[in-house]
Structure formats: C-alpha cells, structure tokens
SEROLO-498184 format. One record per residue (C-alpha): x, y negated, z. Coordinates in steps of 0.1 Angstrom, whole numbers, plus 2048, in hexadecimal, padded with zeros to 3 digits. Example, Ala and Ser with C-alpha at 12.3 -4.5 7.8 and 13.67 -1.06 7.14 Angstrom:
% SEROLO-498184
+-----+-----+-----+
!  xx !  yy !  zz !
+-----+-----+-----+
! 87B ! 82D ! 84E !
! 889 ! 80B ! 847 !
+-----+-----+-----+
//
This chain:
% SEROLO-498184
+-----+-----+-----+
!  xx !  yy !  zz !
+-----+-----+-----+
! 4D8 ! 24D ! 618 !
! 4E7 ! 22C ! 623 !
! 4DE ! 210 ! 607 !
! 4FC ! 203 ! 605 !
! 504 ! 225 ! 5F2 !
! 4EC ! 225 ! 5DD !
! 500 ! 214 ! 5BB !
! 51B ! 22F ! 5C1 !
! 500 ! 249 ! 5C1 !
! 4EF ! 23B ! 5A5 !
! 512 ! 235 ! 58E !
! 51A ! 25F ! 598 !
! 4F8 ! 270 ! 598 !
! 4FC ! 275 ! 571 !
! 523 ! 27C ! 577 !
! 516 ! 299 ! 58E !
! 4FA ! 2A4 ! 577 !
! 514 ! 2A4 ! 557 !
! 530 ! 2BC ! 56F !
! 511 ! 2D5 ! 577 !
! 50A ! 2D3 ! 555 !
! 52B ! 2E0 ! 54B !
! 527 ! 301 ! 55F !
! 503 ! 307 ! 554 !
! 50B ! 321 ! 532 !
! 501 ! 311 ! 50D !
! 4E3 ! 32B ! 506 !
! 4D1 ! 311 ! 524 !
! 4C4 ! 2FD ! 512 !
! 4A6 ! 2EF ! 526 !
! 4BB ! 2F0 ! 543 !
! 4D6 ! 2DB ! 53A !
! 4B2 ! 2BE ! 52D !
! 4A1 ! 2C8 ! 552 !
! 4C4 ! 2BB ! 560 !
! 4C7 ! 29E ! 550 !
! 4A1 ! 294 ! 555 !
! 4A7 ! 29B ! 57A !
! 4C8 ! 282 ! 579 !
! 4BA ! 268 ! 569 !
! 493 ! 26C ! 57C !
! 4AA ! 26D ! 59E !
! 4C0 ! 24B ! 592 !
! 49D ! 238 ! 585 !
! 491 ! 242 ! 5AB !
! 4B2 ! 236 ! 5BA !
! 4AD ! 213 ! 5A6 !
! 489 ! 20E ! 5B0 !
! 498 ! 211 ! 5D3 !
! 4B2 ! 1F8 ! 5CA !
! 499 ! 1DD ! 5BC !
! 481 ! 1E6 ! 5DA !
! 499 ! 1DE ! 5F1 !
! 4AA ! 1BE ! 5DF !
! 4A8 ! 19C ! 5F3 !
! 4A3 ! 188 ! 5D4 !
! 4A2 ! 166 ! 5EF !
! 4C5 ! 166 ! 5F2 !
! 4D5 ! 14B ! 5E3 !
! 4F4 ! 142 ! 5D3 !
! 50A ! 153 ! 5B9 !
! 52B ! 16B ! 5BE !
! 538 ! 183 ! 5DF !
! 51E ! 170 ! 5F5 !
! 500 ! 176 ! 5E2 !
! 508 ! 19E ! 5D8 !
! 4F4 ! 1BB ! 5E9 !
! 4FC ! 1DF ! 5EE !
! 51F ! 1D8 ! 5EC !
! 53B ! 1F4 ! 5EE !
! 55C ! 1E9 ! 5ED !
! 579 ! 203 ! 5F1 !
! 59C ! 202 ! 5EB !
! 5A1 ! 21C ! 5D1 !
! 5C9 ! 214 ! 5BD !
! 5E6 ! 202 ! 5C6 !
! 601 ! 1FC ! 5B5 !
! 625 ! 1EE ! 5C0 !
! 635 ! 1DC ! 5A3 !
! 656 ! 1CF ! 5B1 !
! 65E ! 1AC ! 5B2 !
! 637 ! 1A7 ! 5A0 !
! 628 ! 1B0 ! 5C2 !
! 60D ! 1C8 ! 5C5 !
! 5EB ! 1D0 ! 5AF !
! 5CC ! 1D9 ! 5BF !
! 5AB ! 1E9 ! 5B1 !
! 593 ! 1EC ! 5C1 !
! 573 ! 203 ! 5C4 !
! 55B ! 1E5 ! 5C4 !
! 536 ! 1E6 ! 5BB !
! 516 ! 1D3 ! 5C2 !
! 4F9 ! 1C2 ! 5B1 !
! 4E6 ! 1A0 ! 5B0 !
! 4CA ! 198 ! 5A2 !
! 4DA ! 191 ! 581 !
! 4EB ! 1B5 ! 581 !
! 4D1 ! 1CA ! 595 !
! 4B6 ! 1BC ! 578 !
! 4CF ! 1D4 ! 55C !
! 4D0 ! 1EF ! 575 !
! 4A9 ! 1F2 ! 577 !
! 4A9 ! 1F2 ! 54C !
! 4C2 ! 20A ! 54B !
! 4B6 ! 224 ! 563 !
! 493 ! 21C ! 54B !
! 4A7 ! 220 ! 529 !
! 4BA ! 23B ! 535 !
! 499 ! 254 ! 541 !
! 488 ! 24F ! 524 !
! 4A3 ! 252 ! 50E !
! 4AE ! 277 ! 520 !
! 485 ! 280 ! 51A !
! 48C ! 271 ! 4F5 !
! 4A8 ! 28D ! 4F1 !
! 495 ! 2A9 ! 4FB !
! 491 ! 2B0 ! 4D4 !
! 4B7 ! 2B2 ! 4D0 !
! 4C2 ! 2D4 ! 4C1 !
! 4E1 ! 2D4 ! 4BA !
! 500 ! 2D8 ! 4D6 !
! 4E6 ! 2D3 ! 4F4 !
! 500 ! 2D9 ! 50E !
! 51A ! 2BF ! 501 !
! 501 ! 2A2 ! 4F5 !
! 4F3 ! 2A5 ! 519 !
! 516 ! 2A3 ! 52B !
! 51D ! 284 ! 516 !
! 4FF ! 273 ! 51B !
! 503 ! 27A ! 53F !
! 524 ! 269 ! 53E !
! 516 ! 249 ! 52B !
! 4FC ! 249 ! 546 !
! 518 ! 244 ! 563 !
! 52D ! 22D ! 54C !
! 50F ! 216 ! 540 !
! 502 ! 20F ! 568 !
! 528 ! 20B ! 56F !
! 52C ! 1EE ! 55B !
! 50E ! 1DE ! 56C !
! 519 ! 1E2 ! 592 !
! 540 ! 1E1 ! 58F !
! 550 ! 1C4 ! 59E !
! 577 ! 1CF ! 59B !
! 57D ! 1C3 ! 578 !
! 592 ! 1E4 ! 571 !
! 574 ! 1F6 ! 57A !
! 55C ! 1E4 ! 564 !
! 577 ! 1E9 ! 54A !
! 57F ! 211 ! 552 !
! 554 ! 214 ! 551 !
! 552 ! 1FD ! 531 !
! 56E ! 211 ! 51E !
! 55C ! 236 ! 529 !
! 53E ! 22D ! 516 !
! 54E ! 22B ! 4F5 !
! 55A ! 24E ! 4F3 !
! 537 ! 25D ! 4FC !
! 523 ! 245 ! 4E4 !
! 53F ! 24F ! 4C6 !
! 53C ! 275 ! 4CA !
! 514 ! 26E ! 4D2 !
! 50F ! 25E ! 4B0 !
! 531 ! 271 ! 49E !
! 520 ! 298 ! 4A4 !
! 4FD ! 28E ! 4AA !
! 4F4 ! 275 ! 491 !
! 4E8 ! 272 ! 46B !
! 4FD ! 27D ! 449 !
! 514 ! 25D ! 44E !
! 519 ! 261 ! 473 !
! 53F ! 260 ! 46F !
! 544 ! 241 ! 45F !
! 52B ! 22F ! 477 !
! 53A ! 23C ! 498 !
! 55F ! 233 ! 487 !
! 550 ! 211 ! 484 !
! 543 ! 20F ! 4A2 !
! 561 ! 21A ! 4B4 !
! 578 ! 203 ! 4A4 !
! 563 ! 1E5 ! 4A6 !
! 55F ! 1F1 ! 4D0 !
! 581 ! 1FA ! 4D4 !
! 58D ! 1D8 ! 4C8 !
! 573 ! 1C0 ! 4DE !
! 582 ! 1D7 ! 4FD !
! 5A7 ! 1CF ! 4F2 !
! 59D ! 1AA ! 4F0 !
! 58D ! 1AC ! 516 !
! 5AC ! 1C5 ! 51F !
! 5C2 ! 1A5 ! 518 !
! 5B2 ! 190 ! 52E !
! 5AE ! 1A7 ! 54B !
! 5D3 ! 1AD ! 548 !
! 5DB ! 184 ! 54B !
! 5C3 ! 183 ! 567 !
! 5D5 ! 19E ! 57D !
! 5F3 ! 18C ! 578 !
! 5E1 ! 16C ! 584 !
! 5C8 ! 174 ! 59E !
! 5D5 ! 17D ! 5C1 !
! 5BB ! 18B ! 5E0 !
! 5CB ! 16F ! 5F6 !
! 5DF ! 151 ! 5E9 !
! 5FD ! 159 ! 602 !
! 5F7 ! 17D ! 5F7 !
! 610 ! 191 ! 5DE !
! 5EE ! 1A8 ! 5D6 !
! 5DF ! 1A2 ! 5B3 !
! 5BD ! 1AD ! 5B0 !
! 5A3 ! 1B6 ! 597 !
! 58A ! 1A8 ! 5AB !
! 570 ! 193 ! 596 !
! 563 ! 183 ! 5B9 !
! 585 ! 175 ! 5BD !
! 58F ! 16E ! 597 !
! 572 ! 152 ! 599 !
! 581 ! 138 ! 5AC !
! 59E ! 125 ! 5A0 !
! 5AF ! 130 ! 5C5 !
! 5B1 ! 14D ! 5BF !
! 5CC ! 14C ! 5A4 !
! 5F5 ! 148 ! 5A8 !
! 5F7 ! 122 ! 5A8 !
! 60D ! 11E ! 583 !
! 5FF ! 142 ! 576 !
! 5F8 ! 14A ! 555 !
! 5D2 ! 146 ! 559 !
! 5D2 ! 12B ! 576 !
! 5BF ! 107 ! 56D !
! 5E4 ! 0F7 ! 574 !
! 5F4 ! 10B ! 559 !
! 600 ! 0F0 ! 542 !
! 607 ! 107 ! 524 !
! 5F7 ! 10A ! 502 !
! 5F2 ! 11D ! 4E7 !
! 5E4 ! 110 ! 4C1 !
! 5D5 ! 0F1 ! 4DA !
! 5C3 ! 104 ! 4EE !
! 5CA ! 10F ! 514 !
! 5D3 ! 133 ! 51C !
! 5B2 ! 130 ! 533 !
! 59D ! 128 ! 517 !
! 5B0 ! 142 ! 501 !
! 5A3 ! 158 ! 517 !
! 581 ! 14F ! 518 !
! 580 ! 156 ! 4F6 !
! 58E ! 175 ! 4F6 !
! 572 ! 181 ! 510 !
! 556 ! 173 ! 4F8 !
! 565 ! 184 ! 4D7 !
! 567 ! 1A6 ! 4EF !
! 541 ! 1A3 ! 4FD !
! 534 ! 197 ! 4DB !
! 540 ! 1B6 ! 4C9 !
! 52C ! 1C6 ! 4E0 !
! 50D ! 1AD ! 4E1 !
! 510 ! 1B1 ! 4BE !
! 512 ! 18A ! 4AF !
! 51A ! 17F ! 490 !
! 52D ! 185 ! 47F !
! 53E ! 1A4 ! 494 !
! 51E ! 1B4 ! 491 !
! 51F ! 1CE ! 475 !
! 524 ! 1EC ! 485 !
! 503 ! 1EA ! 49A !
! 4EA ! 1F3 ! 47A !
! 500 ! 20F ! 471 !
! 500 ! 21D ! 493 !
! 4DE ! 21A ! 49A !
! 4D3 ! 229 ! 476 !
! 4EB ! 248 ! 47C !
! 4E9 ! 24A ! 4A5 !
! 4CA ! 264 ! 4AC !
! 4AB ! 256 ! 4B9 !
! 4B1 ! 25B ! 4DC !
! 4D7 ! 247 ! 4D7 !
! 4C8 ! 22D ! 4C7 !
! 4B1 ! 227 ! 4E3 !
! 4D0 ! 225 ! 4FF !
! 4E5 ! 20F ! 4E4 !
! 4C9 ! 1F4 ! 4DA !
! 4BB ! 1F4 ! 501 !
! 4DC ! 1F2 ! 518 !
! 4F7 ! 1F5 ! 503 !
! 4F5 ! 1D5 ! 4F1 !
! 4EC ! 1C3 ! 513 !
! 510 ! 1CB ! 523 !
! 51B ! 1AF ! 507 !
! 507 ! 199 ! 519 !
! 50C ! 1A2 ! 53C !
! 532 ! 19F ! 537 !
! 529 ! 176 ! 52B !
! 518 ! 172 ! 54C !
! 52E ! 187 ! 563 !
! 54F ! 184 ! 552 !
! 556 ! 169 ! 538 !
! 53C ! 14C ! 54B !
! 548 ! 158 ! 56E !
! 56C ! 15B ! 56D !
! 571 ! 13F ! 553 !
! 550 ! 125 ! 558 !
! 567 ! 106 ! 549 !
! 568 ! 11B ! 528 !
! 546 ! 11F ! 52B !
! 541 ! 0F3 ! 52F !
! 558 ! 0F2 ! 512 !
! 551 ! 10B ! 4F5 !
! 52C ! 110 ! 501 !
! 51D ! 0F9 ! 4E3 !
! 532 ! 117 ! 4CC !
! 523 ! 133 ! 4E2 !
! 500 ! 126 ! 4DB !
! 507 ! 11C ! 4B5 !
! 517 ! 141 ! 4B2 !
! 4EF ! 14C ! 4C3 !
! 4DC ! 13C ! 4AC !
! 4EF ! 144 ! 48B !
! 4E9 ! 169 ! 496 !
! 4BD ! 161 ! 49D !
! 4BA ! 155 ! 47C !
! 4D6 ! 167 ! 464 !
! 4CE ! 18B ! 471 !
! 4A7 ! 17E ! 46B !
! 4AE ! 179 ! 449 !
! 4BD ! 199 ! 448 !
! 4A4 ! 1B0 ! 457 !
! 48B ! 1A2 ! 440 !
! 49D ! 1B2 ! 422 !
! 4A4 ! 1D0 ! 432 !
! 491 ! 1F0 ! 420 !
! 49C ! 20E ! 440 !
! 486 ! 206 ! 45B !
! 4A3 ! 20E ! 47A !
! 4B7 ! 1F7 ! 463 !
! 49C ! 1DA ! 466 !
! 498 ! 1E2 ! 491 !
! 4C2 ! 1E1 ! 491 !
! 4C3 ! 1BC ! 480 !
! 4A2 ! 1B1 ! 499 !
! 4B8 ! 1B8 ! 4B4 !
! 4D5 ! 1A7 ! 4A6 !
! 4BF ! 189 ! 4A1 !
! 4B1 ! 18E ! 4C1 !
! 4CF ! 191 ! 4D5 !
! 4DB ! 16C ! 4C4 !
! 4C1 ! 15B ! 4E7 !
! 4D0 ! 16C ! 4FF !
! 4F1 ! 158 ! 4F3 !
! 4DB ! 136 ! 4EC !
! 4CE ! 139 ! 50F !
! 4EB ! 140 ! 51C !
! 503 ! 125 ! 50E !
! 4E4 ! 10B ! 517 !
! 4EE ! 10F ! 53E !
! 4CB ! 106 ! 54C !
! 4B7 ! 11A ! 563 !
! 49E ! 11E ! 54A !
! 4B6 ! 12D ! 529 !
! 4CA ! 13D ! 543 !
! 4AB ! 150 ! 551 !
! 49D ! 157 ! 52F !
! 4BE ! 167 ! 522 !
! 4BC ! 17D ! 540 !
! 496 ! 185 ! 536 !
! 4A1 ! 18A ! 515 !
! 4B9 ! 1A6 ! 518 !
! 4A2 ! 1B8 ! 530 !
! 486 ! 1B5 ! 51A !
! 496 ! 1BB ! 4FA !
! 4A4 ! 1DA ! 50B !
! 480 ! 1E3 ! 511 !
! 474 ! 1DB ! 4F0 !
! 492 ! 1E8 ! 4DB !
! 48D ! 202 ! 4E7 !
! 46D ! 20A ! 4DE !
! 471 ! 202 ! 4BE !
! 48E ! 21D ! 4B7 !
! 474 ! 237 ! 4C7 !
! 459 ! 22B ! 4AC !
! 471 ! 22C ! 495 !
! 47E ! 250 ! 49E !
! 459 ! 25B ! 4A3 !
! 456 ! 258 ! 478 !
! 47A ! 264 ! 477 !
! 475 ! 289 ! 484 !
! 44F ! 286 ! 46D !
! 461 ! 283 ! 44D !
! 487 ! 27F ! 44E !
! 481 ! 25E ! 43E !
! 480 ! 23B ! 44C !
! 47D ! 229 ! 42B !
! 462 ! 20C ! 434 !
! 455 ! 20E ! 40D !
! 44E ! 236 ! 40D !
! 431 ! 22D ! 420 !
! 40E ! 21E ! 424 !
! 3EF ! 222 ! 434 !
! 3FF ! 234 ! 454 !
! 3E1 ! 228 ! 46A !
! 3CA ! 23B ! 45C !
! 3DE ! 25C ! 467 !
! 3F3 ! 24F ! 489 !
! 3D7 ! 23A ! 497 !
! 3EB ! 23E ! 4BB !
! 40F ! 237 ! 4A9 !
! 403 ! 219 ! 499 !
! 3F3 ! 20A ! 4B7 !
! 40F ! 211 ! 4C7 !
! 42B ! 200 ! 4AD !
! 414 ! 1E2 ! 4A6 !
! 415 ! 1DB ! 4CA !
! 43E ! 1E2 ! 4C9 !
! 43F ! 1CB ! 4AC !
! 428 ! 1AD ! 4BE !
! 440 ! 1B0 ! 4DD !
! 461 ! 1AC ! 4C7 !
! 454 ! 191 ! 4B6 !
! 448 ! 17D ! 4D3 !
! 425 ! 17A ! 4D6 !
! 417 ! 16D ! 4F5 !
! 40E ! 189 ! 510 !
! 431 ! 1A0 ! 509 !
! 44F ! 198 ! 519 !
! 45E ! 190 ! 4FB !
! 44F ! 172 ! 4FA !
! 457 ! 167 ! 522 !
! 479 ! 16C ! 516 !
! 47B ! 154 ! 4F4 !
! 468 ! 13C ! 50A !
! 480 ! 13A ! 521 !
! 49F ! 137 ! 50D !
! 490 ! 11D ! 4F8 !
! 47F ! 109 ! 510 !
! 4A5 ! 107 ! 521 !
! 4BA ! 101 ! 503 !
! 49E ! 0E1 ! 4FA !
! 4A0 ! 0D3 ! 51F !
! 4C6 ! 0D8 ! 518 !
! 4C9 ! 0C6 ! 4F5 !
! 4B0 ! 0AD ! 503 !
! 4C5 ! 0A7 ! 527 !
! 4E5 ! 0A4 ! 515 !
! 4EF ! 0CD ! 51E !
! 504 ! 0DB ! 508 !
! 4F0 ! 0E9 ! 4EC !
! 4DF ! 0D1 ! 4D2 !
! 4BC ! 0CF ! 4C8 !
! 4C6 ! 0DC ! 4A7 !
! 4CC ! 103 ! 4B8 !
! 4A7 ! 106 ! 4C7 !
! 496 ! 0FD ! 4AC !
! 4A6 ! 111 ! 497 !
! 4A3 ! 12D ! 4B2 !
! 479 ! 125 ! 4AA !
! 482 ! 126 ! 489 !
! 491 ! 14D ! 48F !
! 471 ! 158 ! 49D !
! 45D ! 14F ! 47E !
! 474 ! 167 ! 467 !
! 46F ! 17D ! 481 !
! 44A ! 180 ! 482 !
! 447 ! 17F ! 45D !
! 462 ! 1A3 ! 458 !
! 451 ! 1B3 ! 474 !
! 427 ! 1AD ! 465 !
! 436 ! 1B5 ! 442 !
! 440 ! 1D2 ! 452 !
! 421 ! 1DA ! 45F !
! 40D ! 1CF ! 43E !
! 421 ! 1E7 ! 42A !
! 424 ! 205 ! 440 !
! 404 ! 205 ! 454 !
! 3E7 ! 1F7 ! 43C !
! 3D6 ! 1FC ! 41D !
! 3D0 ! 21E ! 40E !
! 3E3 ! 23B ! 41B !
! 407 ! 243 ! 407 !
! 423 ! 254 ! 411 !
! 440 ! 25B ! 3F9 !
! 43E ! 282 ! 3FC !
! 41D ! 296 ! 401 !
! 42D ! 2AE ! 413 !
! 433 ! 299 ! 430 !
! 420 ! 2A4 ! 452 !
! 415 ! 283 ! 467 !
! 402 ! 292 ! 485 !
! 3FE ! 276 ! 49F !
! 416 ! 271 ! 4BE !
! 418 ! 28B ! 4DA !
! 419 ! 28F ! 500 !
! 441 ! 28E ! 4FE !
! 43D ! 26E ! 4E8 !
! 428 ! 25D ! 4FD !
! 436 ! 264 ! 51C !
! 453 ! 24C ! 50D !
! 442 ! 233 ! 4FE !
! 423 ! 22B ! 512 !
! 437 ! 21F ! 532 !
! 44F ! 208 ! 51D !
! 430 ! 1F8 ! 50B !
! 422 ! 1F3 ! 52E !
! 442 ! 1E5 ! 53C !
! 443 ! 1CA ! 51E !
! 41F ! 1C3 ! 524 !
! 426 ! 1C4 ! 54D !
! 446 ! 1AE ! 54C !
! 435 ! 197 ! 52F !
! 412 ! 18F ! 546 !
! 428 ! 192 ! 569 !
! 44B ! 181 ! 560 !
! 450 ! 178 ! 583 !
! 458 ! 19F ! 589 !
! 477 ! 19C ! 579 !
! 47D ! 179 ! 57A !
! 477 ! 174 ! 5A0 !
! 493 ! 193 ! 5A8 !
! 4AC ! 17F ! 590 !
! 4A3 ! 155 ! 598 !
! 4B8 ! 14E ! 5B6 !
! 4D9 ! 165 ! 5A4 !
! 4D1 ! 14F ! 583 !
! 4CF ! 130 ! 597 !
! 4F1 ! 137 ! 5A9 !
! 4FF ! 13E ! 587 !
! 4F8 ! 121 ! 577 !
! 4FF ! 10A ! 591 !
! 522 ! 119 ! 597 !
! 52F ! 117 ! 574 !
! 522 ! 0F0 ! 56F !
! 534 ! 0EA ! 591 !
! 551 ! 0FF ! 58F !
! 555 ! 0F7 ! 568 !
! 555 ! 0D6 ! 56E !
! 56D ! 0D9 ! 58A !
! 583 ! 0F0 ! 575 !
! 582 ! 0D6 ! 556 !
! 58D ! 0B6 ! 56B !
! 5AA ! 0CB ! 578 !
! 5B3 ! 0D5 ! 550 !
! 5B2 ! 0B3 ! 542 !
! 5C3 ! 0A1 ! 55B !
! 5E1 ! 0B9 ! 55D !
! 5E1 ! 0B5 ! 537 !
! 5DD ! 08E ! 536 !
+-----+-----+-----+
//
C-alpha cells in the first residue's frame, strides 16, 4: 500500500465497514460491533503508520510543507461567461492536521468499544457511526474547501439521528438544538466558500476557479478587483467584504468550538447524547471548531486574524472564566464535564489569537489533550450512568469505599482536566499562557489583562472539580436509593479507560511526542500570518487612504 494512499484509505475504511454493514441482517448483532471494532482497529493502525512515517523537519507552512498528498480532479463545472469551477479530490496532512488524525483514530476506537453496550437498533447506530468516522477524519485531511465543507456538513446528520434515536428522555429537543445551532455556523462558512470561488482562480491568467485552500492563501491567487481580493475597495457597515468574511468563518467554527455565547446546545447534547456519543462529541467534534481557525479563517484570511485577534482572544477568555462559573453550580455531573469543556475550549482561542509560537503550540496541545481528557471524563461519567440511571452529583457520597478502581481512576481524570503538573493538561495551559504573556508583554495582540484572567479560570476550575470529588467520593457511604448496584469497573471499562489515562500521563511527562510532530507546521503558521497579514493590511489601508 503506497503511503501516499493512505488518508484516502483511512477517510473510506469506515465508509467500507458501514456498506458491509448494511448487508449483514439486523438479528447480527455482534457482527455488525466486530465490524466496526475491526474499522476503527484497521484506521488507528493506518494512523500510527501515518505518524511513524511523518517528516516532522520539514519546514514551512502550506502546499510545500504537506505529506501524503492526493490530489485528483474530481468536478468541473462550465458556467458560461463565469468561466469554469474546479473541485478537487485534495487531501494531505501536516503536522498541525496529522496531530487530529492520530486523536481521532484514538477517540474513535474507544468510543466503538464504548458502544458495545448499545441495545437498541445495533445495525443502524453502527452504520451511522461508521459514517461520522469517515466524515470527522475528512474534515482533518481535506484540502478542496468543498470537500472540507461536503465532510463537515455529513457529520451533522449522523450526530442528529445518533443523539435524536439513541439518546436520553429529551433527546429531541437536544438534537433539534443542535442541528439548528450546526446548520446555521455551516450556512455562515457556506457564504464564504461561495465568495471565495468567485474570487480564487488556479492560475491568475486562468478562467478556472477553484476551491483550493492552498491557492485561496495568497492574495495572487484571487481575480485582481474580485469580491474577496485585498484591492476590492467596497464596504459594508465600515468594514471590508474581506473582513466580513473573516467573521463569518469565526461565527461558523465557534458554533462548533462551542464559545460564548453560541454555546448552549453543547450541555444539552452531551447530557442527552449516549455515553459513547458523548465521547466522539467532547474529543473530536468540538476540535473541528478549532481546526477550521487554524486551517480556514487564520489561513485564507491572516489580516483578519492581525486585526480582530485582540476580539478572538477577549471572546477565549470570557468563555475560561463564564462557563467556570457555570460548571460550579451545575448539580448533573455530564452537565458540569459539558461546561469544563466549554471553559476549556475558551485557551485554545487565547492561544490562538496570541500568535506566538508558544500560544500557538499550546492551543494545538490543548485540543489534543482535551480531546483525550474529555473524553475520559464522559466515560467516568457514563460508567455511574449505566450503575444507577442517575448522574445527580448530590445522590451520592462515599463512592470510594465501593469503586476503589473508579475512583482512582476519575480523581486522576479530574487532576488532568484541571491542570496539575505531570498530565497533559497542564503542558497545554502552560503553553497558551506562557504565549499570550510574552504576547501582552511584546506588544502582540492580546493584553495582559486575558492571561491572567485565563490563571484566574483555572482556579474556578480546580475548586468545581475537588468539590466534586469531596462530595461524591468521601466521607461515609450514601447513595440516594439502596437499591442501586455499584460493582467496581470491568475488563470492557478498562480496556477504555486505562490507555487514555496513560496517554494524558504519556503526553503530560513526554510533550515533545506530540509537540515535536506539530513545531515546524506551528512555526510556519505563525510566521505566515504575521507576514502575510501584515502584507495583506498595508495593501487594505493604503487602497482605502
């Protein structure tokens, strides 16, 4: 198998798994779980082969620095006097992207061995999963803006029937919610896409528009005069249709981060959503929001990024400390996890918008080890769940007297999410902090109000996660009905949680794994939207002085 295959294998092995799946009867049950374990076991594999084979030394960012590249011409479209629209089979990975791959393929096994409890409609929850598998790692590797849009729309439909049919007794209103709230971030992105394939040509002599997001970065690369071009003169309510539309892009991808204040659907999904959805949502889900920052919004449009950056960062750290607050009133212990990743999620914009090395790398860190973590916790939290049928944090006390192996096991999930040192959630905070001070400090575009504030976050959220812990795991045993069976964890429940503890305690003690395969992509990144920003804004303002 030639590796420069391998991402199209990867994005179709579940595809392939969810089509045998469909001729496999009902009544086979365990067959349609052995297939999907096989799937996802075969694309982990595949990704391990991927990271094995990465040269993380090369430099740069953009068409230069990608690796396993397949690009195929796949539609075209004549539109009379417009010219021609291309799209384009295009995938490949960096160090930025290949680092989501490698969580996904994680998330994704463990989440397939987290179903194998599912009862109801076996055959269809496993086709749909299947589907979310190949439309998740789609989003990471496509290149074609039309594909990473076609990918990004196919996992709404699978995560709406996956929480609509599968989840608690107000599934429908949460997957209504979190279909609308989806399906309106993907018509804001849609908007754009559509100004930028009546901008962006393959070849400035060319009539051939193109989705391509290789070519969309470089002012070049548009019709000289076009709607989306730096020498576009026009405005709209002050602003340019450029920044317009770098606006749009971050309204789309923060639905889907979640920030505040578009974040409401996200507890309601994740309380309804069974376990093992839960698990995909809070670990890769939520981190296509902040791949389509890096990827789309910073890439295609790095002089929005220079100028509404501070607002970017602002927006990150009213969500650390706001959904903090919140999850320390919260009563439903999914509900509590659901707000910590809200809060969470506010440093990967903070490090972001900071545009140093340092924040840049840490935001990276941050969605790959919140992925981890998040994770995790949804598992602890469906562990109880399938107990009792209750998740109310007050109903109990005492638990470590009866789940000595749960509550070593949640105690270390909590110390990872709230930062302590030796988990990778810590390497992550560090990083996003220590590069929005050196930017606040250097003059950068965040101000030394944000990171300290950011500090301020993790406080809150050590004190709602060892008040957790107080309440439900200390003191004499209570739980709120006697009836309630609390045998320990079993093989099934360890084979899922075990390796992601290890991988937070890995990835927290060795941070160089990860960060070494992602430094010279991160670099490259933040050097070309400082330079081609900057290049970008002189253009702006002096066509508009």
């Amino acid at each position: 198998m030639a590796t420069d295959h391998l991402l199209t294998w990867l994005i179709f092995i579940p595809l392939i798994a969810a089509l045998v799946m469909v001729l496999v009867p009902q009544n086979k049950a365990h067959v349609h779980k052995w297939i999907a374990l096989v799937a996802m076991g075969l694309a982990t594999t595949l990704t391990l082969v991927l990271v094995f084979s990465f040269d993380s030394g090369l430099e740069g960012y953009g068409a230069g620095s990608l690796q396993f590249s397949q690009q195929l011409d796949w539609i075209s479209l004549s539109v009379g006097s417009f010219g021609s629209l291309s799209i384009q089979y295009y995938v490949g990975v960096d160090g930025l992207s290949l680092a989501l791959v490698l969580l996904s393929a994680i998330i994704l096994l463990i989440g397939v061995i987290s179903s194998w409890n599912i009862t109801k409609s076996i055959k269809g929850y496993f086709i749909l999963y299947m589907v979310l598998s190949s439309s998740v790692i789609g989003c990471f590797v496509a290149l074609d803006f039309f594909l990473f849009y076609l990918f990004f729309e196919f996992m709404l439909l699978p995560m709406y029937f996956l929480i609509g049919i599968w989840g608690g007794k107000r599934r429908a209103y949460a997957s209504i919610k979190f279909f609308i709230y989806t399906l309106v971030g993907s018509l804001l992105i849609l908007m754009v896409m559509i100004g930028l394939s009546l901008s962006v040509v393959q070849e400035l002599d060319s009539s051939v528009h193109t989705f391509d997001i290789m070519k969309m970065m470089y002012p070049e690369n548009f019709i000289p005069g076009s709607l989306l071009s730096i020498d576009f003169n026009g405005l709209f309510l002050g602003l340019t249709y450029r920044g317009w539309a770098f606006i749009l892009l971050i309204a789309g991808f923060a639905i889907k981060l979640p920030a505040v204040p578009v974040h409401t659907w996200l507890p309601d999904a994740h309380v309804e959503a069974p376990t093992p959805i839960s698990v995909v949502l809070a670990g890769i889900l939520l981190k296509i929001g902040g791949y389509g920052f890096y990827r789309i919004a910073y890439t295609i449009f790095p002089d929005g990024a220079l100028q509404y950056g501070w607002w970017i960062a602002l927006i990150g750290v009213v969500a650390i400390v706001y959904a903090a607050f919140v999850a320390m009133a919260q009563a439903d212990l999914k509900r509590l996890i659901a707000y910590s990743s809200v809060s969470h999620m506010g440093f990967v914009m903070l490090g972001m918008a900071s545009l140093t090395a340092e924040g840049s790398s840490g935001a990276l860190f941050q969605m790959f080890s919140h992925g981890i973590i998040s994770a995790l916790l949804f598992l602890m939290a469906g562990v109880l769940y399938d107990r009792t049928g209750d998740r109310m944090i007050a109903n109990y006390s005492g638990l470590a007297t009866k789940m000595p192996l749960f509550t070593v096991a949640i105690i270390m999930s909590f110390f990872a999410a709230l930062g302590l040192p030796g988990f990778s959630g810590f390497i992550a905070e560090f990083l996003v902090l220590i590069g929005a001070f050196d930017g606040a400090v250097n003059g950068g575009i965040v101000e030394i109000f944000m990171p300290i504030l950011g500090l301020f976050g993790l406080v809150l959220g050590a004190a709602y996660f060892l008040w957790t812990i107080q309440r439900m795991f200390f003191g004499k045993f209570w739980v709120k009905e006697e009836g309630w069976q609390l045998p320990d964890l079993n093989t099934r429940e360890l084979i899922m949680i075990v390796p992601l503890v290890l991988l937070t305690l890995l990835f927290g003690i060795f941070p160089g794994l990860l960060l070494d395969l992602a430094n010279e992509t991160v670099m490259g990144f933040v050097d070309f939207v400082k330079t081609q920003g900057k290049q970008n804004l002189e253009i702006i303002n002096a066509l508009a002085r």
